[in-house]
C-alpha positions, 0 to 999 in steps of 0.5 A: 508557496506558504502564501497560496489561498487554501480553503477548508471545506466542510459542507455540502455546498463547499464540496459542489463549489469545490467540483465547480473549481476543479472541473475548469481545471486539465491538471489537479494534484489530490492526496489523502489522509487515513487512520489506519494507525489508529482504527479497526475500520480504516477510512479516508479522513482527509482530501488534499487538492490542488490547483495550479493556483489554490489548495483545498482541504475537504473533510469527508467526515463532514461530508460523507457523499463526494459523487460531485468528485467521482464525476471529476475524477473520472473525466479522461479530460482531466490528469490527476497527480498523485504521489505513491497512489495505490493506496490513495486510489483504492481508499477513494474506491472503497469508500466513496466509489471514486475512479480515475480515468488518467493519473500520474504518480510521481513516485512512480515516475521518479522510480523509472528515472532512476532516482535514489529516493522517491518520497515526497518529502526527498522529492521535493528538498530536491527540485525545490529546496524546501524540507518537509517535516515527517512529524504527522505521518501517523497523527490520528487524522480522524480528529477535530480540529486539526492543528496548525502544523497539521494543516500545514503538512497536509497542504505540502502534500498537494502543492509541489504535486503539479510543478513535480509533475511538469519536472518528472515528466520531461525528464522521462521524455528526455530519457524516452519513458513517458510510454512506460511511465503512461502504461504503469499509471493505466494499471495503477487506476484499475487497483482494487481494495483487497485485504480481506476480512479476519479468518481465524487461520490469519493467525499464521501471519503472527511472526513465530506461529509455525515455530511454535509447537503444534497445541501452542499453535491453537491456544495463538489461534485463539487469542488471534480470535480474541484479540480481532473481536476485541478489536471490532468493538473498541475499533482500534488496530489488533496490534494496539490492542496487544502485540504479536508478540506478546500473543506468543508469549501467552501461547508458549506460557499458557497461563492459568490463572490471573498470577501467572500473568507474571510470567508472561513477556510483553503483557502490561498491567494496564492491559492484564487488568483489561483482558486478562480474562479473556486471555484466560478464557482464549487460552483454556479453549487452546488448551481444548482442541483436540489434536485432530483439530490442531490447525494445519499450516497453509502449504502454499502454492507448489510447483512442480520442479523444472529444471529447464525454469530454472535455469531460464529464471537464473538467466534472467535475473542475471540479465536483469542485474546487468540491464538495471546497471546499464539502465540506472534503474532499480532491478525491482523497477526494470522487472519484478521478480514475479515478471522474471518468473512468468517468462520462466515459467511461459518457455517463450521461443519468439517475442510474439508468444510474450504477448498475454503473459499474466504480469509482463507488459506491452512496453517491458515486451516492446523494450526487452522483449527480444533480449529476453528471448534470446536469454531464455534460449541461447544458441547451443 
């Protein structure tokens, strides 16, 4: 496949020449690349497509309005192959307002098969014998211009998406999970960008936060505080900025001046010379909160005990366990231990009150839907 034309575009033109490709096309495989690894404000940096018989590159910093693609995409006409497409998806969304009206994931799809591993890369050294190096996973895709190696790596990434396709999907027709597969990709096109903004409470997330006693907790608040505004300005990751870690090692030392930094683990030169003042300053304002004001872990949701869902819940994932065996499937795929505790939790007595249930699907319910009744209410 090394010698497949590929195109590299750049330009506004290119990008309608692009559309004007891909329209005549029923199948296209897309990929992405994005530099979370290395920005505060992530962004698409890379377009991988692919038709049956060219590949493109295009570059959405060059060119920052892709609506000549939305209308593509969109075309229920027109199947898009992506490979672990969540992130892809709402990426796409978020940033150029692009949706898809018919996917297929082929992570997915192998995960409904059963296989072992679902990567692309183990994918592919599968059904084509090819190895694909890993080595620019986390390269810093917002630069110009990329490398030979780098290009290389992101075609790969679209070539085998089509021929993958072709492979997975008769084999979930042989296996009689086409239907599964269909009905998981229609939800895969509805996701929507989520993570939510820096709150000073997100400091709760830091590994060891609730651990740590309670005027320890504000001073982490703080510097949680510091570290996302410093963040902000150099857009960069809060964690290349100073670690998790090391933010607790602060909070448990509380520091008072530039010569205890000594003491303080995780905490480089290079990064005491940068913000040890405001390090200092964070910590003082720790130091400040008055016990009233100390922060109050978030408690989460709490139900109340029941028994009887409970024991509906151990029943099912004791059925789970024994049907992802029968099945060859992985019992996360068969069914999420949230779908477990919907059917819990909704006490259904017959397969017609499966129907609505947040989280459980029509083709769950149309597989399982029976021996899930009678697992919940056994006969006495």
């Amino acid at each position: 496949m090394d010698t497949r034309p590929w195109e590299w575009i750049d330009t506004v033109p290119g990008l309608e020449g692009l559309a004007r490709d891909i329209e005549k096309e029923k199948i296209i495989g897309i990929d992405t690349e994005s530099d979370s690894f290395h920005h505060y404000q992530e962004q698409v940096c890379l377009v991988q497509v692919s038709t049956k018989a060219r590949d493109y590159l295009l570059d959405p910093i060059a060119v920052k309005d892709l609506s000549a693609l939305a209308r593509v995409f969109a075309d229920p006409k027109r199947e898009v192959i992506l490979h672990g497409s969540d992130y892809d998806i709402v990426c796409l969304k978020r940033d150029f307002s692009i949706r898809f009206a018919r996917i297929f994931d082929t992570v997915l799809g192998a995960q409904l098969l059963g296989y072992p591993a679902t990567g692309l890369s183990a994918l592919i050294e599968r059904h084509f014998g090819v190895k694909v190096s890993k080595q620019h996973q986390r390269d810093e895709w917002y630069q110009r211009p990329l490398s030979e190696s780098q290009i290389h790596y992101a075609l790969t990434d679209t070539r085998y998406l089509l021929p993958l396709r072709e492979i997975i999907r008769d084999e979930l027709i042989a296996k009689k999970r086409l239907a599964w597969a269909e009905e998981e990709f229609e939800l895969l096109t509805r996701r929507e960008w989520t993570r939510e903004a820096f709150r000073p409470d997100h400091f709760w997330k830091i590994r060891g936060a609730r651990e740590l006693p309670r005027r320890e907790q504000a001073i982490l608040r703080e510097l949680a505080i510091m570290r996302d505004l410093r963040s902000q300005a150099a857009n960069r990751p809060p964690f290349k900025v100073i670690a998790d870690h090391a933010l607790t090692s602060i909070s448990h030392a509380k520091p008072k001046t530039s010569a205890d930094f000594k003491r303080v683990r995780g905490l480089s030169p290079l990064m005491v010379r940068r913000l040890g003042d405001e390090i200092l300053e964070a910590v003082r304002r720790g130091m400040a909160v008055a016990e009233k004001d100390f922060p109050l872990a978030p408690k989460g949701e709490r139900r109340p005990g029941d028994p009887s869902v409970s024991k509906r819940l151990d029943a099912l994932k004791e059925w789970r366990k024994k049907k992802a065996v029968e099945l060859d499937l992985d019992p996360g795929v068969l069914a999420p231990l949230s779908t477990l505790q919907a059917l819990a939790r909704s006490g259904a007595s017959a397969a017609r009150e499966l129907d609505g249930i947040a989280g459980v699907t029509r083709w769950r319910v149309h597989e399982f839907g029976r021996e899930w009744i009678a697992v919940m209410n056994p006969k006495a």
